[in-house]
C-alpha positions in Angstrom: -9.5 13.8 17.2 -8.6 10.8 14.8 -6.6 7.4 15.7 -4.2 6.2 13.4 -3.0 2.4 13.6 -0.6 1.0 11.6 0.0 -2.9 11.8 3.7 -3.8 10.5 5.4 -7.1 10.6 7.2 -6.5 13.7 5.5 -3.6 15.4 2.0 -2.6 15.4 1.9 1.7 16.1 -0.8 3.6 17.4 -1.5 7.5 17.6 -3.7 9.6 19.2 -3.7 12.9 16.8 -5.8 16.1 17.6 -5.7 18.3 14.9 -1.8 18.4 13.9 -0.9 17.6 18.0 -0.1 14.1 18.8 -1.2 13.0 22.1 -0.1 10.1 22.3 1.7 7.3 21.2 2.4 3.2 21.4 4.1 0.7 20.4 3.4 -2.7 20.2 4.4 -6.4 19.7 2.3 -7.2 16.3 0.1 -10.4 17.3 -0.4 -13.7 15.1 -3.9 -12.2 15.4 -4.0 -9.1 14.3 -7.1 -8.1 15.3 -6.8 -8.8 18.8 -3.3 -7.4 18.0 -4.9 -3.8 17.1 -7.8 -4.3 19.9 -5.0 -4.3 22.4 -3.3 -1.3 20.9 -6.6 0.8 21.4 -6.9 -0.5 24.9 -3.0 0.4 25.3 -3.6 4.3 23.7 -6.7 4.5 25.8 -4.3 4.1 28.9 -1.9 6.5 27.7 -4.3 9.4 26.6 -7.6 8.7 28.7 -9.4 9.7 26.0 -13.3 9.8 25.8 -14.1 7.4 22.8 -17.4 9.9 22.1 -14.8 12.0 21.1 -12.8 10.4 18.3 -14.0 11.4 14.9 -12.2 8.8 13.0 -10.2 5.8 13.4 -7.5 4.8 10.1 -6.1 1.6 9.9 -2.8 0.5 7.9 -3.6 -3.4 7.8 -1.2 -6.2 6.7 -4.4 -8.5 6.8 -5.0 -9.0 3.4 -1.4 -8.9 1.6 -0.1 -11.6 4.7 -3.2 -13.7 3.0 -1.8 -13.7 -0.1 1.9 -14.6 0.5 1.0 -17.1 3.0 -2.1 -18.9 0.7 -4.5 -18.9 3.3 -7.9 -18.1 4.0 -8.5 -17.7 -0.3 -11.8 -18.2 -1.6 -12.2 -20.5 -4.4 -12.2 -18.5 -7.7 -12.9 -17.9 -11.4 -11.4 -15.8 -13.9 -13.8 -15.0 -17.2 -12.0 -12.8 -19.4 -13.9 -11.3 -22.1 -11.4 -11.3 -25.7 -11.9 -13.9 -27.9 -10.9 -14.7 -30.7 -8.1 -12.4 -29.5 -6.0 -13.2 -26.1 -6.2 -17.1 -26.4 -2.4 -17.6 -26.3 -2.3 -16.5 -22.3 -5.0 -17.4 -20.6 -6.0 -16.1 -16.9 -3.7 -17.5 -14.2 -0.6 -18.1 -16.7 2.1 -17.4 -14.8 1.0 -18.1 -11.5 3.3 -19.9 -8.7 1.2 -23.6 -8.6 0.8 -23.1 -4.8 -1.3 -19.9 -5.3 -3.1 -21.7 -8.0 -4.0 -24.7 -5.5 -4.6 -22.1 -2.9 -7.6 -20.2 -5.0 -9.1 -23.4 -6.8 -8.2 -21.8 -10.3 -10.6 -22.0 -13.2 -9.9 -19.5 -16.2 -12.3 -19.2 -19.0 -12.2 -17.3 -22.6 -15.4 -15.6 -23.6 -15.8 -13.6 -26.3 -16.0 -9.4 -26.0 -13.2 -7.5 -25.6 -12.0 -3.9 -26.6 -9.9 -2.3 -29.1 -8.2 0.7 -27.5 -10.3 3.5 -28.9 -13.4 1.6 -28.0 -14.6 -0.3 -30.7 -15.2 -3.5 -30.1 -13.1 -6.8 -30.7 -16.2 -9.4 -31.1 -20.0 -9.1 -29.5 -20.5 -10.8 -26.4 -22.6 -13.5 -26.2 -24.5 -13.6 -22.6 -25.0 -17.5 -22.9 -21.0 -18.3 -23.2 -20.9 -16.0 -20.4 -23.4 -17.9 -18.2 -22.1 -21.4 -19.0 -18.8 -20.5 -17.7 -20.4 -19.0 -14.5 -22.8 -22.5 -14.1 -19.4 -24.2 -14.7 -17.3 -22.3 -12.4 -19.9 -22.5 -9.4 -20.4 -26.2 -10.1 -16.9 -26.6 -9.3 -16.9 -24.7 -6.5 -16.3 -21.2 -7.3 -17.5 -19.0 -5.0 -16.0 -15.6 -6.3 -15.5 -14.0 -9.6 -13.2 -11.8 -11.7 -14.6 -10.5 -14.9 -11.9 -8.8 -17.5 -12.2 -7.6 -20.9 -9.7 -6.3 -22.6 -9.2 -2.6 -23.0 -12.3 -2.4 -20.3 -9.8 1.0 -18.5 -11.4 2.6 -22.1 -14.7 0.8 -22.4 -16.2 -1.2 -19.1 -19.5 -1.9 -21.3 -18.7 -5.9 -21.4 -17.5 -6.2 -18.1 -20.8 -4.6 -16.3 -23.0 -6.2 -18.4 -21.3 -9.6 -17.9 -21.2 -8.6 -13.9 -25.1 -8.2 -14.4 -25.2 -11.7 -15.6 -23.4 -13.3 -12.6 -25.4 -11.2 -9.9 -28.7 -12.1 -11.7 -28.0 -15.6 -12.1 -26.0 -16.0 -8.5 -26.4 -13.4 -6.5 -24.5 -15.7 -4.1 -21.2 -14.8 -5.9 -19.1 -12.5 -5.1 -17.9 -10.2 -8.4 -14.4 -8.3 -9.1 -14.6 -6.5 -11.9 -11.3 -5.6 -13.7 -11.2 -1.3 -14.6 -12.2 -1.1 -10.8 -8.9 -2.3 -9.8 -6.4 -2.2 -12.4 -4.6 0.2 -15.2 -4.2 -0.5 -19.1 -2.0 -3.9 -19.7 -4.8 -7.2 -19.6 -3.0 -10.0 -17.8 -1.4 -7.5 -14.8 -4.6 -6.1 -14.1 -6.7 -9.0 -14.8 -4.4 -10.8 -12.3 -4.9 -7.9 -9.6 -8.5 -8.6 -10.3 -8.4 -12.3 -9.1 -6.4 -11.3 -6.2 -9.1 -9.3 -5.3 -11.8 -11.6 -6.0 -10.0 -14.1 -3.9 -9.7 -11.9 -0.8 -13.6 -10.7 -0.9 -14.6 -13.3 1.6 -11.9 -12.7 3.9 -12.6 -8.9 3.5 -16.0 -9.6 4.9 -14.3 -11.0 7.9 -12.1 -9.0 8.8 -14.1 -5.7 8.8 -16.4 -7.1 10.8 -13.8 -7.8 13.4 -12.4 -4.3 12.7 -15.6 -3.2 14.0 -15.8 -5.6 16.6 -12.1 -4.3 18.2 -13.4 -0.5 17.9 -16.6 -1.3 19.9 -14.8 -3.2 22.1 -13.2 0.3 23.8 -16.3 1.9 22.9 -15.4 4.0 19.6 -18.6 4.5 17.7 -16.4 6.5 15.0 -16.7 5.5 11.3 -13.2 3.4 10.3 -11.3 3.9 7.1 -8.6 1.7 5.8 -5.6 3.5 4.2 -4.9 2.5 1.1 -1.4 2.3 -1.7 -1.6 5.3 -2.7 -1.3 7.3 0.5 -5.3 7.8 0.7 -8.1 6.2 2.5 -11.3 4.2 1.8 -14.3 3.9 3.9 -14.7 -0.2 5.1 -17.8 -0.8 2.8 -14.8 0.0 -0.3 -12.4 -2.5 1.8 -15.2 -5.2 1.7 -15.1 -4.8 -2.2 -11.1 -4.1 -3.1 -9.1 -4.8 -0.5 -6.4 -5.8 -2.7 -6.1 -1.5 -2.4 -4.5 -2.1 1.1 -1.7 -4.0 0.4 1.7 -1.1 0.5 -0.5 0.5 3.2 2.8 0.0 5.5 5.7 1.9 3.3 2.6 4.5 2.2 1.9 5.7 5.7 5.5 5.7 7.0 5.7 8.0 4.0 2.5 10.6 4.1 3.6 10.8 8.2 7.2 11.8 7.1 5.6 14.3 5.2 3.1 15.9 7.8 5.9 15.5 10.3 8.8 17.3 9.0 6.5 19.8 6.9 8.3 18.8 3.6 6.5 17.6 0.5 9.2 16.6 -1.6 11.9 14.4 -0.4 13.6 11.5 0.0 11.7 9.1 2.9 13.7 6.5 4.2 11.7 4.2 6.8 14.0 2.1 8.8 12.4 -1.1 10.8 13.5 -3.6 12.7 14.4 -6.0 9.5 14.6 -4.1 6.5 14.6 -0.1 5.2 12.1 1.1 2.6 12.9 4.0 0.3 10.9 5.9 -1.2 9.8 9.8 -2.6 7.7 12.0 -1.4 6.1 14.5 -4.4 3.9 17.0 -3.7 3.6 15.5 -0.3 2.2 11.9 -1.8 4.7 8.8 -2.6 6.0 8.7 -5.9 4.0 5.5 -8.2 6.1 2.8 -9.2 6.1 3.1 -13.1 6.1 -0.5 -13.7 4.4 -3.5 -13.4 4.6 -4.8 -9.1 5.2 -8.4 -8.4 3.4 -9.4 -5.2 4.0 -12.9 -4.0 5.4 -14.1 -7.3 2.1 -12.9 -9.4 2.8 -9.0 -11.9 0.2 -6.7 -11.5 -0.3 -3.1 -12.0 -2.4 -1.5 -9.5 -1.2 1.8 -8.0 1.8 0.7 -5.3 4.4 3.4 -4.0 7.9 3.0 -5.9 9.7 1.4 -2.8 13.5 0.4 -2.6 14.1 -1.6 0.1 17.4 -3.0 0.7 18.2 -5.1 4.4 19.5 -3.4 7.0 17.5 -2.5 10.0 17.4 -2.2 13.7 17.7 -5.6 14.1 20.5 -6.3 11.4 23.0 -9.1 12.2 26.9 -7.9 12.2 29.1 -10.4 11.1 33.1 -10.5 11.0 34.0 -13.6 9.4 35.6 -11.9 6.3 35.5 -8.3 6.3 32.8 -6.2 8.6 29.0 -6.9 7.0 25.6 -6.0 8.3 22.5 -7.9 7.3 20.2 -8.5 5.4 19.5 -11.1 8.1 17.9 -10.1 11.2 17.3 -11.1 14.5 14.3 -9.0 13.6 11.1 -8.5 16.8 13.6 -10.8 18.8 16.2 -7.7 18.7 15.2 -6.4 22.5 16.0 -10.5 23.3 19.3 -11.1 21.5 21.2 -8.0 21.0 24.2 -7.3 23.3 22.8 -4.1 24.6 19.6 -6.0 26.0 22.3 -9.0 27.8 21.8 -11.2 24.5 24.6 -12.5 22.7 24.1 -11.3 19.0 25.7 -8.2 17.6 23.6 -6.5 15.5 22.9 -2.8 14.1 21.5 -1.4 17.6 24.5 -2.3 19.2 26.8 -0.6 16.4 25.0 2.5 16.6 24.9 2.6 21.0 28.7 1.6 20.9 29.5 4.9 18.9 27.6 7.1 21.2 24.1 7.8 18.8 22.0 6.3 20.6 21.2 5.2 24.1 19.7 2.1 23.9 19.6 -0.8 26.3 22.8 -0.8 28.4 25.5 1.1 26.8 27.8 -0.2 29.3 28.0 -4.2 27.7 29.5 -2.9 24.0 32.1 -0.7 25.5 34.2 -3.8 24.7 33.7 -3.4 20.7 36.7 -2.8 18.8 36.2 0.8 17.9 37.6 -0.3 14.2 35.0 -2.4 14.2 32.2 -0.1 15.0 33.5 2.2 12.4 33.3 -0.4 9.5 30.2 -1.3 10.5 28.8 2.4 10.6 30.7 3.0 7.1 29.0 -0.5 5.8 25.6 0.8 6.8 26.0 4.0 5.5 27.1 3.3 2.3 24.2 0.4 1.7 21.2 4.0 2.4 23.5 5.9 0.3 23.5 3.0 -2.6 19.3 3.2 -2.1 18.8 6.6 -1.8 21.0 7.7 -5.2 19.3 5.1 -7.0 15.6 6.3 -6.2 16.7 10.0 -7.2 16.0 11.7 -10.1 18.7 14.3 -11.0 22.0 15.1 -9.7 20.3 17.6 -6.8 20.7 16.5 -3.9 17.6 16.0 -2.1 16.4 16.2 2.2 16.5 13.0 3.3 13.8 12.3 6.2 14.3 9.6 8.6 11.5 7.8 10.1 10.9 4.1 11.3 12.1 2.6 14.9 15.7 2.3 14.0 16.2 5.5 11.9 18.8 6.0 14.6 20.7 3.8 12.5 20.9 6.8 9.8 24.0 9.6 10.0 23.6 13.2 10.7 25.0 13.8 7.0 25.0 11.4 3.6 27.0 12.5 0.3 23.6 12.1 -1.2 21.3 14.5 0.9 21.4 18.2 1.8 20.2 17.9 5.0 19.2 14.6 7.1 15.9 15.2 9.0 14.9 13.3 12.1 11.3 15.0 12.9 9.8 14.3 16.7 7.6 10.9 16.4 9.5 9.5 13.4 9.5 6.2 15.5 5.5 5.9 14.7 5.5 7.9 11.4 3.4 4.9 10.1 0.5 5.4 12.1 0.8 9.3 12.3 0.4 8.8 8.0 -2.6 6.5 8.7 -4.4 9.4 10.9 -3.6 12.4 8.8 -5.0 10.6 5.6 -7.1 12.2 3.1 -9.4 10.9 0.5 -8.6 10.4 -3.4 -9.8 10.1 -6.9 -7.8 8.9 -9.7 -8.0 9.0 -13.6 -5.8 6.5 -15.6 -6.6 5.6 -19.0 -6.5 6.2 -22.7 -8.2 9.4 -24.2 -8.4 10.0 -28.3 -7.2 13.9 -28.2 -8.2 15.5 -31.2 -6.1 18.5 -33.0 -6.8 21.7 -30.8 -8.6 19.5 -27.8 -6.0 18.6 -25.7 -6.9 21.1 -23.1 -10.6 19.7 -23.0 -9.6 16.2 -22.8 -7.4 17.3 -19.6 -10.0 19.2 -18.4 -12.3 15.8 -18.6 -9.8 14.2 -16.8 -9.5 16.3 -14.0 -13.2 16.8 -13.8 -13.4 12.6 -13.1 -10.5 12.4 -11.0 -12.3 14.9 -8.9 -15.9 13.0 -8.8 -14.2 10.2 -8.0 -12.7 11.7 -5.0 -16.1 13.5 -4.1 -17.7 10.1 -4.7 -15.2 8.2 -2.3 -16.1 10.4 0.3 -14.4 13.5 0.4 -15.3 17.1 1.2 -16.2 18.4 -2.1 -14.6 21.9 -1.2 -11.4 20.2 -0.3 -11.0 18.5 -3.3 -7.6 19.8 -5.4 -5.8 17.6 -8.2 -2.0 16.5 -6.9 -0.5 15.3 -10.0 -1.1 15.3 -13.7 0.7 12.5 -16.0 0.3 12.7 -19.9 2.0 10.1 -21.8 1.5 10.3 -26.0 1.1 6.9 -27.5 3.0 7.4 -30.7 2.4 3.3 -31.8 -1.4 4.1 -31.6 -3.8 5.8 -34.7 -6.0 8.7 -33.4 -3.4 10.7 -31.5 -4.0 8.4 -28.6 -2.1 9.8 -25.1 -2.8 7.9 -21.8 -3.9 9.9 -19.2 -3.2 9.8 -15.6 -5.0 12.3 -13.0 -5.1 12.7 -8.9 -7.4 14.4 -6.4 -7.3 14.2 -2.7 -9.4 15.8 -0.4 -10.3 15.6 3.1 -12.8 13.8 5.1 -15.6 15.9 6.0 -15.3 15.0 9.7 -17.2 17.1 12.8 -14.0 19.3 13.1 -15.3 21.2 10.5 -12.7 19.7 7.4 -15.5 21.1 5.1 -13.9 24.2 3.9 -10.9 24.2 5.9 
């Protein structure tokens, strides 16, 4: 038996899954704490279930801890940035770009060394250990109290930045060290700034599994936690402690991998409807589909793996407004919906009451919007169906249409039928599909970087590539037997000598629980 939480901005969702049977469910107000939020959702699902806690094999956790930290510049440690590229890279140095109040918020001090990379592995300049540990006696005099070590083209050689990290652990073991091709893909500044993200968050990582811990023994679960991370997989909290910058589209990810388990489709359209806002997103091979690009997260580019996600602002809690032609959203009366819309005796019409007023839903008390003008109702339903419509065609591919799966607390909001989709599916439990995703989570290994494929190798170098993507997996914790490669991205670098190609490979695999995973 596994738990799955997931801990949105509105709702925090809990499930009680045995096997591929949920048991039960909950739903929750998400506290301003949310770890006593998600200590009160265990005590709520042990309630419902009456569950022995001896019994639960694993508890999953989609956390908003760390990426709330972030937007809100709070609870950041004080950190350096060494990047390791001189005389190359001096133009932008670490932290251009960054709003001023993040700066503030994580006491910024970037230094140049020299090192660095060319992108078949030769190297830019030699580095010199003493620059190295004159920035670090700098930085901690100043009050650094975590690292982030880049070098550039470290994704193809991470020589500089381990040996730099050996420095700083050596010299201050104190220190708490990020380094660089652990977190992020090829392009320096977005993954150099992923990597101070990180190294900013390490000390509230700390904290927070250790209160993670604390909730779970507080109902008396002895059952090893795992955090789910971007990509649809899961790390064990000893891997949170060290990147939990990996948690941050933990939220869209789940409500996406729970579509998938829950309507048995793996490729498909996903859309996840809240209370405030709808993500879309694509299901292939039954894992989101990676956004391509670089990710902005609070105003700062980076390029660590996040889910391609649309999300456009209509939700459960959508405000319906009438003052020149029928519009719904993108603000929200949002958690405050069961307050404040008409079906609940409040005095706001929003998106809930739209959808109860044309006979989809029975919500509240359908009896106090029979008054709606039923042309009203209708442009409202038209408005929101044409804003998922507008999203959906812009996250497809071809011309095919595609199944469309509805998930999220207001996926009532959705129509039997879109232009777009050649079937609309509403599976049981879509209202918690976030958490069910966190519980049926499996473990993954990836590969991203650029190989040198010689004429006639291209089949060994792919076969490297899977081979690593696979030990990676193994080496994150998962059943070596269950281990398969999900998806295989090869990209030729025709501005590069050497037949360059960047290389991009997946494994998943499941946890090797007592249920006997290993070898199912």
């Amino acid at each position: 038996m596994r738990i799955g939480i997931d801990v949105g901005g509105t709702n925090t969702d809990a499930v009680l899954i045995d096997g591929k049977r949920v048991l039960a469910e909950i739903k929750t107000a998400t506290a301003a704490d949310v770890t006593s939020g998600i200590s009160s959702a265990l005590r709520q699902l042990h309630a419902a279930a009456q569950f022995d806690p001896a019994a639960i094999d694993a508890v999953m956790i989609g956390t908003t801890h760390f990426v709330n930290a972030l937007v809100e510049a709070r609870r950041l440690a004080p950190t350096a940035a060494i990047r390791l590229g001189l005389p190359a890279t001096r133009g932008l140095p670490p932290f251009v770009g960054w709003p001023k109040r993040l700066r503030e918020a994580v006491n910024a001090l970037p230094y140049l060394c020299s090192g660095g990379h060319e992108f078949d592995g030769r190297a830019i300049s030699p580095l010199n250990d003493d620059e190295v540990l004159r920035a670090l006696d700098d930085a901690v005099s100043r009050g650094a109290r975590s690292v982030a070590i880049s070098s550039v083209f470290s994704p193809v050689n991470e020589e500089f930045e381990r040996r730099a990290a050996e420095l700083a652990a050596k010299q201050f073991p104190e220190l708490a060290i990020s380094l660089s091709h652990e977190v992020g893909r090829v392009g320096l500044l977005e993954r150099e700034n992923a990597t101070i993200i990180n190294a900013s968050l390490r000390e509230l990582a700390q904290d927070i599994c250790r209160s993670l811990d604390l909730a779970l023994e507080s109902v008396g679960i002895t059952a090893p936690l795992f955090l789910s991370q971007n990509d649809g997989t899961l790390m064990d909290v000893e891997y949170a402690r060290r990147y939990p910058v990996a948690t941050f589209a933990s939220g869209p990810t789940n409500s996406m991998r729970g579509a998938a388990f829950l309507s048995g489709l793996t490729d498909c359209v996903v859309v996840d409807i809240g209370g405030t806002t709808s993500d879309v997103g694509v299901l292939q091979s039954g894992f989101p589909r990676e956004a391509a690009t670089e990710v902005e997260v609070a105003g700062i580019r980076t390029n660590f793996r996040m889910p391609d996600v649309l999300s456009v602002g209509l939700g459960g809690g959508s405000r319906v407004r009438t003052d020149s032609g029928t519009q719904v959203g993108p603000d929200s009366v949002g958690y405050r919906v069961i307050e404040q819309a008409l079906v609940f005796g409040g005095d706001v019409l929003t998106a809930t009451d739209i959808v109860v007023a044309a006979g989809r839903a029975e919500i509240g008390d359908p009896s106090l919007v029979r008054h709606l003008d039923p042309a009203l109702v209708r442009a409202a339903l038209t408005e929101m169906e044409n804003a998922i419509e507008r999203t959906v065609d812009r996250m497809r591919t071809s011309a095919e249409k595609v199944p469309v799966v509805a998930v999220g607390g207001g996926s009532v909001l959705l129509p039997e039928q879109l232009a777009c989709a050649s079937s609309v599916i509403r599976p049981e439990h879509a209202g918690v599909a976030n958490a069910i995703g966190a519980a049926i989570a499996q473990v993954g290994g990836e590969v991203d970087r650029i190989f040198a494929v010689a004429p006639g190798q291209r089949s060994a170098v792919l076969d490297q590539a899977r081979h690593e993507a696979i030990d990676k997996a193994v080496a994150a914790g998962a059943a070596p037997s269950t281990v398969s490669v999900v998806e295989i991205d090869e990209l030729p670098l025709a501005y590069l000598p050497g037949n360059a190609s960047r290389i991009r490979v997946k494994a998943v695999g499941d946890l090797p629980l007592s249920t006997g995973t290993e070898g199912a």
